[in-house]
Every structure is written in C-alpha cells, then in structure tokens.
C-alpha positions in Angstrom: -25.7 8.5 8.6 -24.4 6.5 6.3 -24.7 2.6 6.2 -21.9 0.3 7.8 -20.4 -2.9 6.3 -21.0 -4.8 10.2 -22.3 -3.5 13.8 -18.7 -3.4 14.4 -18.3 -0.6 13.1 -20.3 1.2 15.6 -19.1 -0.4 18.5 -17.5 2.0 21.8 -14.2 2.7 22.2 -14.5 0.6 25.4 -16.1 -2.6 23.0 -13.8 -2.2 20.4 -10.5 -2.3 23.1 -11.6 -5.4 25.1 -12.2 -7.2 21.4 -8.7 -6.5 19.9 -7.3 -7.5 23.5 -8.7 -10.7 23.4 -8.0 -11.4 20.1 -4.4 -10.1 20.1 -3.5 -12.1 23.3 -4.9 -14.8 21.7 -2.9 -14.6 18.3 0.4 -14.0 19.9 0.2 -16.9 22.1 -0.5 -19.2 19.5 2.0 -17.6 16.9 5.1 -17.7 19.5 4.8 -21.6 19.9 5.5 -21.9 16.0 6.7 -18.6 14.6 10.2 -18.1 15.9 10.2 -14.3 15.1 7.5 -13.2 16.4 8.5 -15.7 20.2 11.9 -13.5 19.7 10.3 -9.8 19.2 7.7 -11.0 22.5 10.8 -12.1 24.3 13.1 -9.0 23.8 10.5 -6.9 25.0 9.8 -9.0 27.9 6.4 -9.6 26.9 4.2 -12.6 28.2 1.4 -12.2 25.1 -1.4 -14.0 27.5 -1.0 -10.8 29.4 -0.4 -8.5 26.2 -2.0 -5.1 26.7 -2.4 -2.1 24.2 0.5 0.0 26.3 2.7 -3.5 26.5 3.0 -2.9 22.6 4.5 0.1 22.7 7.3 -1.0 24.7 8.5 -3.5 21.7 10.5 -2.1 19.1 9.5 -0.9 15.8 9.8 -3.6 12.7 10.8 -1.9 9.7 9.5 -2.8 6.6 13.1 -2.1 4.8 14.3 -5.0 7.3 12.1 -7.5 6.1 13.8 -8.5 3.0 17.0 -9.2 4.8 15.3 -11.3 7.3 13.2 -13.1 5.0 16.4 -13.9 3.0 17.7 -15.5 6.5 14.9 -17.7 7.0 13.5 -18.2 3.8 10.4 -17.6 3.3 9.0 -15.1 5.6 11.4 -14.7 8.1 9.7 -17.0 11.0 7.2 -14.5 10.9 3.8 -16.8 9.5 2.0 -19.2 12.0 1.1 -21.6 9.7 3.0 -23.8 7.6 3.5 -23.2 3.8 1.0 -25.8 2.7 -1.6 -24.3 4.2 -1.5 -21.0 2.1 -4.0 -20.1 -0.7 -1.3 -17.7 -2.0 2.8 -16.6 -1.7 3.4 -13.2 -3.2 6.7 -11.0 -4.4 6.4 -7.8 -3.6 8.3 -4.8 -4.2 11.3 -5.2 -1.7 11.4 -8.1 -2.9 9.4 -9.4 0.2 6.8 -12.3 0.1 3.8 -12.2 1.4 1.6 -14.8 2.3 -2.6 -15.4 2.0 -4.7 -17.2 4.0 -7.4 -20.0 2.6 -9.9 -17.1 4.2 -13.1 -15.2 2.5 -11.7 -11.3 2.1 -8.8 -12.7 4.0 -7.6 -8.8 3.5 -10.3 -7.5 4.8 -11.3 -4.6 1.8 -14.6 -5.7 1.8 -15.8 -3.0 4.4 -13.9 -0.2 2.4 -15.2 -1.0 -0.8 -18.6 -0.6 0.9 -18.1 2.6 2.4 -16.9 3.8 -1.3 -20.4 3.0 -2.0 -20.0 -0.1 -4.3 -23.0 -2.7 -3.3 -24.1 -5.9 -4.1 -24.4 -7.0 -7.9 -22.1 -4.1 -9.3 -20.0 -5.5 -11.9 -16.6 -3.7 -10.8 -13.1 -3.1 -12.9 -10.4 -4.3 -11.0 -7.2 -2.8 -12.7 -4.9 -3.6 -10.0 -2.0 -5.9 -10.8 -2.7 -10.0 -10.6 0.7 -10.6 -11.3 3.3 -12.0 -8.4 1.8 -8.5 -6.2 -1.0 -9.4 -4.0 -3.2 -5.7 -4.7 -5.5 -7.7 -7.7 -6.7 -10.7 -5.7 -7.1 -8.5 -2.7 -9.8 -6.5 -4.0 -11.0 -9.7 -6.2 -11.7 -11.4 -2.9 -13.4 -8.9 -1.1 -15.7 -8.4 -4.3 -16.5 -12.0 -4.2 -17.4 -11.4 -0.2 -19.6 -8.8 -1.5 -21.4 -10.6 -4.4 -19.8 -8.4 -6.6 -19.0 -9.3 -10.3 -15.5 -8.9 -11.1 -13.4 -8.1 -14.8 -10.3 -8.2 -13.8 -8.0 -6.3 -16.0 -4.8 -5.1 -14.4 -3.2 -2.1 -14.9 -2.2 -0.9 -18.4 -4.0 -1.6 -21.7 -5.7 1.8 -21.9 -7.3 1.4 -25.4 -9.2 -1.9 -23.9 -10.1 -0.9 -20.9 -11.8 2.3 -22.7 -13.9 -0.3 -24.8 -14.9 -2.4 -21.5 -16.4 0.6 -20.1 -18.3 1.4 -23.5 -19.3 -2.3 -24.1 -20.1 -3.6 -20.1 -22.2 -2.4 -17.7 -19.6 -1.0 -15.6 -20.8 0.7 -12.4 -17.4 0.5 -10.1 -13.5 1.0 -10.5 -10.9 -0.1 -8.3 -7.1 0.8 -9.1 -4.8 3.8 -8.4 -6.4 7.7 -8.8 -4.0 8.6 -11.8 -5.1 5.5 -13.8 -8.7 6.3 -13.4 -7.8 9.8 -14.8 -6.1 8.2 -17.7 -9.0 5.9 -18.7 -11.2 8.4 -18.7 -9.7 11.2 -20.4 -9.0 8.6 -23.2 -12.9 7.8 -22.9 -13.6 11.4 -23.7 -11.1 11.7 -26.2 -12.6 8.9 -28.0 -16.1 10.2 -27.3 -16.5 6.5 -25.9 -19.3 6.4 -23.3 -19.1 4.8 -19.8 -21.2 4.2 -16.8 -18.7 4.6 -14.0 -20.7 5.7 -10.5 -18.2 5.2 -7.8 -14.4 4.7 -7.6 -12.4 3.2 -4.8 -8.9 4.4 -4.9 -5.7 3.4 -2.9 -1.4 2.8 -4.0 -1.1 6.7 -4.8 -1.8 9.8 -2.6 -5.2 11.2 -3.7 -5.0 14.8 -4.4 -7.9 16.8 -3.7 -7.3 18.7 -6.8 -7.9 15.1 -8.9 -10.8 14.3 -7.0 -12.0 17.5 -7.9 -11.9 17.0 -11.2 -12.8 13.1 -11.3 -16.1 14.0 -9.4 -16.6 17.3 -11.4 -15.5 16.8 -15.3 -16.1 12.8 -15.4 -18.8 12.3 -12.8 -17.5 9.5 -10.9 -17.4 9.7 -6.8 -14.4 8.7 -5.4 -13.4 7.6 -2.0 -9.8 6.2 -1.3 -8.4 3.7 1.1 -5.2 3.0 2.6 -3.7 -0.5 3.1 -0.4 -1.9 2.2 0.6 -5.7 0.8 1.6 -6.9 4.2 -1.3 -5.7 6.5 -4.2 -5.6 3.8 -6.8 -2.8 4.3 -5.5 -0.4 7.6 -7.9 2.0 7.0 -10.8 4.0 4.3 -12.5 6.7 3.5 -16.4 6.8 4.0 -19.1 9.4 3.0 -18.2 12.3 5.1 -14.5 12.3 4.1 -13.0 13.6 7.5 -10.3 11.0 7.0 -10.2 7.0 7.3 -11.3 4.9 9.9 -9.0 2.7 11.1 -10.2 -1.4 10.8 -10.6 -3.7 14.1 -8.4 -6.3 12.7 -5.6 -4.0 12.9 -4.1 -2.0 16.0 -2.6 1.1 14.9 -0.1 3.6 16.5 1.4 7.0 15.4 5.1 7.1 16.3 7.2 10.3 16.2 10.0 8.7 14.0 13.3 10.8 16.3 11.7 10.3 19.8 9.8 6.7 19.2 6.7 8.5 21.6 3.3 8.7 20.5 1.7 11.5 18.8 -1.5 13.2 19.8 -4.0 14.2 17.2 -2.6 16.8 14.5 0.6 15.5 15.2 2.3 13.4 12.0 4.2 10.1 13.0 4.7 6.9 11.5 2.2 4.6 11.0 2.6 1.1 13.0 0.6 -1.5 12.8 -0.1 -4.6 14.6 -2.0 -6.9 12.6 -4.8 -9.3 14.5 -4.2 -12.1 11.9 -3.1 -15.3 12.8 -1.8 -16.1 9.6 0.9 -13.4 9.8 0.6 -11.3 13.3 3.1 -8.8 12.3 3.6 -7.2 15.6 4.7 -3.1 15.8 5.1 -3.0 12.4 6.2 -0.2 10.3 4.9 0.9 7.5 7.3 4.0 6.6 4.3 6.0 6.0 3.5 9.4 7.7 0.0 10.5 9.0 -1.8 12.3 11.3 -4.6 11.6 14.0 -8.3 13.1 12.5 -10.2 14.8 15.9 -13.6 14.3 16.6 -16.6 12.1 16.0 -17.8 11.7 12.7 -20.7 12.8 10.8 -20.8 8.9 8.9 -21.7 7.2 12.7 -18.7 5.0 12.5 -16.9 5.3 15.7 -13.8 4.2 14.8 -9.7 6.0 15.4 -9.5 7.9 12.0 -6.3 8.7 9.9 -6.7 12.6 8.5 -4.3 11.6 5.6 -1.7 9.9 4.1 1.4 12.8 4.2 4.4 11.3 2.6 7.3 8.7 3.5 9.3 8.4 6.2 13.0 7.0 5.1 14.5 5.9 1.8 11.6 4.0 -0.2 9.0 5.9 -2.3 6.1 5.0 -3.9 5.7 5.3 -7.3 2.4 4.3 -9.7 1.7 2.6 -6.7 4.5 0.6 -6.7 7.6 1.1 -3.7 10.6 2.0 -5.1 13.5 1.0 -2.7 16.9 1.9 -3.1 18.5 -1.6 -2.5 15.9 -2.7 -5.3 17.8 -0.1 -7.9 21.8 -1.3 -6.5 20.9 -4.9 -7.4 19.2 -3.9 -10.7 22.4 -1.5 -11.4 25.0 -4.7 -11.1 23.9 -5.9 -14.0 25.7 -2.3 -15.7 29.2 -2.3 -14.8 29.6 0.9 -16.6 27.3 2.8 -14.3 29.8 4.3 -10.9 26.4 6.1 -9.0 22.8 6.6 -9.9 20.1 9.1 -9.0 16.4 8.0 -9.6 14.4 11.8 -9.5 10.8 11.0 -9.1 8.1 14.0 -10.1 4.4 14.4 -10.7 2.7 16.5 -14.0 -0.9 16.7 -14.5 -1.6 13.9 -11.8 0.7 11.4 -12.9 4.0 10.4 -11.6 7.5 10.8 -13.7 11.0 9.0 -12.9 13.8 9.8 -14.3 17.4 7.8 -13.5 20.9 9.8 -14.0 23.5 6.8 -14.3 27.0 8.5 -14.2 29.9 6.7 -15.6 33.1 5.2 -14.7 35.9 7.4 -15.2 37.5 6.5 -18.6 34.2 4.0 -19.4 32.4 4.6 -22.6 29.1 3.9 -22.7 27.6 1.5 -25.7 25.2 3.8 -27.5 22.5 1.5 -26.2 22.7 2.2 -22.6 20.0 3.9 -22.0 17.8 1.8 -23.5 19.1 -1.4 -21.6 19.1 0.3 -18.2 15.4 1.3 -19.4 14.7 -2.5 -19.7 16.7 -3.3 -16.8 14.3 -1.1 -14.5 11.7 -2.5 -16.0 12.0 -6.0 -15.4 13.5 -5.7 -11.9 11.7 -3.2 -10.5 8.5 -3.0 -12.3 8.9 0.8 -13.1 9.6 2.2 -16.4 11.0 5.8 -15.9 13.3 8.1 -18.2 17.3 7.2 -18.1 19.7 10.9 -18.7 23.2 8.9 -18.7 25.9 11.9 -17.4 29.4 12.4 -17.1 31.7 10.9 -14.6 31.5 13.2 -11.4 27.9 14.9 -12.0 26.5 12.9 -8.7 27.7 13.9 -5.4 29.5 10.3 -3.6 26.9 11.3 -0.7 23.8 12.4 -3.0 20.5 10.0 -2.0 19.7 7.4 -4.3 16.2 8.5 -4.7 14.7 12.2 -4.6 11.2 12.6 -4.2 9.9 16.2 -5.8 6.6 15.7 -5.7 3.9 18.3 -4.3 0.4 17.2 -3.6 -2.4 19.5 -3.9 
C-alpha cells in the first residue's frame, strides 16, 4: 500500500462523517454571524447550521460559479461570502471570471500538500513550479504546500520554454508541477535540444489528462505522472494516488454529484456536477458549483486510502470552458469585444492537436463596417490582455454567425 500524507487518510467512513459534521457545523455558525451571504443561503434553505447535517445540504440550492462575479460586483469584494475581514488575508486574487479569491495567513492554506505527496514528490526535492504567480492563485498554491513539505521551490511560471529547458539541464530537478500539455512541451524541446533533465515525478492539474499523454510522458520521457483536481476557489478537491482508480476526495471538502436537469444525487457510474462545500473558515463556500462533470469511482482501493473517489474529470457543464488551464467565460469575451465596435457577433472555437489546446475567434462585422487592416491583430492583443488567452482571430463577413450560435464551442476529444 502506498504511504499517506496523515492517519486521516485512513480513517472509516463512519470517522471521517462525524469529523466534517463537527467541523462544518462549526464553520457555518461562526461564518453566518459575519458573512451575510452565507447567513442568507442558511436562511433560504431553512437551515439552523448548529444542527447542519450532510442530507440538510442538499436541501440548499446550488451556487454557481458563473454567479459569483455578479455578486461579488454587488458587495465588493467577495460577495459577503469571507468570514474574516480583508486585513486579515495573506493574499486577494483575480481570477478568470473575473472573481477574487481570497488566502488565509495559513501553512498549505489550499491544502495540495497531501496530493503532491501521493504524486510521489517527498521531502527535499527541488520542484519546478510553472504555474502562474501572477494575480491567479495556482503558483502560490503549490508554492505553499511545497514549503509544508520541505520542498525546494524554482518558481517559473508558465511560458519561457527555452529557460525552463536549461533549468532542467543545469538544476537538480526531480519534480514538476503545471498543466500536462506544458510538461509535454518542455520536454519535447529538451529532446530536441538533446538537453538532459532529471525529471522523476510530475503532478499535473488545470487540463484534462489524457491517458494517451500519460502514455507517452511515462513511456518516451520517463517521468510518472499523477494529476489532481482542484479549482481557485476550493483549493485541492481531490488527487490521484499510486493505483490510479480515480481521486480521492480531501476531508476539508464535502463533495456531492448533482444530476444537473433533476438537482438529485447520482450514484456511482453516474456523471453529475461537482458541488462542493468547503470546511474553511476563511471562505465556507456552501453547495458550491464548480460546473465540472464527474463520476463516482466503485470500490475500495488498492492504495489503502479510504476515501469517496472521483473516476474522472469528464467535461463542463454550461457556458465556460477551460482552456491551457485557464476558464474561458463567455461574459469575459462580451466585455473584451466592447472595446471593437466593428465586431456585430463572435464565435471563440476551441480544439486540441497533438495534446495541446487551439482557439480560434470568428469576429463577424457590422453590416456596411470595414474593418482597419489591423483588426485581427488588435482583437489578438485584446484577448490577450483581458482574458489571458492568446488564440487565432478569422475576421468574416457580416451574417456568417447564426444571431442564436453559442459564444464558445468546445471540439475537443480526449483520449
């Protein structure tokens, strides 16, 4: 059996309910005397949170993700939503949405460091980080739980291939943490430049993991790669261990599967939204949904940790995709359109080739506008700045885009 990160992780089904019971009446009574959003989701479902119970939850309604923007732009800055006051953060993040998200003065306050472990990374290996630092909150979430673990960090971000290839050549490098198609792209440039590296394990999450591209990462470059699943708001939800029969769901989270038409939970097999309740105090999101589709795993497993497991990631449920690890939202592109008068409808098509993700924008014009011979290129920085994507841009005639075509198509297979 495999090591575990604490005794936790082994605990019964019986343990492990009567913990997050505790702990989640506790939370919520505390947050509903100062958090005015989370007293107002407690009261609409009629819920007294000293008496919370695990089938009370389900009875409150769903908080969508896409919502949070809009009610963070109410109550500015987290829509009433944090149980502590501003002062006492360590961090305030923009994420994609835009949404902020806030970080607790807390050791592996995201709580990655028992993923990271199951990935097989230990004590002392020095680990590239090339998750974003900037205004995102995926860089200092794995640089905190590294620290938890006594791991050294070089923390390069995403992008610079050419570097990054010579940091791997010059440094004892033993870990990588970042998306799966970046990993690929570092080390195909490695071999390319007959550049060595010393890469053992890599801990993947922000993309779906194909196991055709773990395949080939194990296989052709040698390096064993787990992935986890967590998103800016919740931290780590769940990871992958040894036996790879899906990912254990943490403690500090609750999670439910919800068919997205009927709102009832789904058995094991069955795909339905991923909800979360968060055990934090800092920010006890309560029935929170993620927009992301997955299915119950059945059975113990082999690793010895008892835990609820997720059998995988499957796709999106709604409007927002992700892309290079990064959500793409629809109400992210309008705003970033305003500022091209000439543009009457847009069409972001997102696809995947040899492992790495593609997008490509169709702006159709105004009837009767003419378009500066520089559109493309400004919509190109445009997309760039505002949404942190850099994609193709295919400017087309007036009435190529249907009035009731989505604003986002998502064509990708995964296999």
């Amino acid at each position: 059996m495999d090591e575990v990160w604490d005794p936790s992780e082994r605990w019964s089904d019986e343990r492990r309910a009567a913990w997050q019971t505790e702990w989640l009446r506790k939370i919520l009574t505390a947050a509903a005397r100062v958090a005015p959003a989370i007293r107002d989701h407690l009261t609409a479902g009629g819920i007294d949170p000293a008496r919370l119970s695990f089938d009370a939850l389900s009875a409150l309604p769903v908080l969508r993700k896409d919502a949070l923007p809009g009610r963070q732009r109410e109550t500015l800055p987290f829509g009433g939503w944090v149980g502590v006051p501003v002062g006492q953060l360590a961090r305030v993040f923009r994420s994609p949405g835009p949404i902020f998200d806030p970080e607790a003065r807390q050791d592996d306050y995201w709580h990655f460091a028992p993923a990271l472990y199951a990935a097989g990374i230990r004590q002392g290996d020095l680990t590239l980080n090339t998750l974003s630092y900037h205004l995102t909150p995926a860089g200092h979430m794995m640089d905190a739980a590294l620290q938890a673990m006594a791991c050294p960090v070089v923390p390069a971000g995403p992008g610079n291939t050419d570097t990054q290839v010579r940091l791997l050549a010059e440094l004892p490098i033993a870990a990588y943490i970042g998306t799966p198609s970046f990993l690929l792209t570092l080390l195909e440039a490695a071999k390319q430049a007959g550049s060595p590296h010393g890469l053992r394990v890599g801990f993947v999450i922000a993309e779906i993991l194909p196991e055709s591209l773990r395949g080939r990462l194990e296989t052709e470059f040698g390096v064993r790669v787990s992935q986890g699943y967590g998103t800016a708001d919740l931290g780590s939800i769940a990871f992958e261990c040894s036996a790879r029969a899906g990912m254990h769901v943490q403690k500090e989270v609750i999670v439910d599967l919800i068919d997205p038409e009927t709102g009832e939970r789904c058995g094991p097999g069955v795909a339905g939204e991923v909800v979360v309740t968060a055990l934090n105090p800092t920010y006890p999101l309560v029935r929170f949904g993620t927009g992301d589709l997955a299915a119950w795993a059945d059975g113990p497993c082999a690793c010895g940790r008892t835990s609820a497991r997720l059998a995988r990631i499957l796709g999106r449920v709604g409007d927002a995709v992700k892309v290079r690890g990064m959500f793409l939202h629809p109400a992210e592109v309008d705003l970033a359109m305003t500022r091209h008068p000439e543009v009457a409808r847009y069409q972001v098509i997102v696809t995947r080739a040899e492992h790495a993700d593609a997008m490509l924008l169709r702006a159709e014009l105004r009837p009767g506008v003419a378009a500066p011979p520089d559109l493309a290129a400004q919509i190109t920085k445009t997309l760039a700045e505002m949404v942190r994507l850099r994609g193709e841009v295919d400017i087309v005639p007036s009435g190529t885009i249907a009035p009731d075509a989505k604003k986002i198509i998502d064509q990708r297979t995964w296999t």
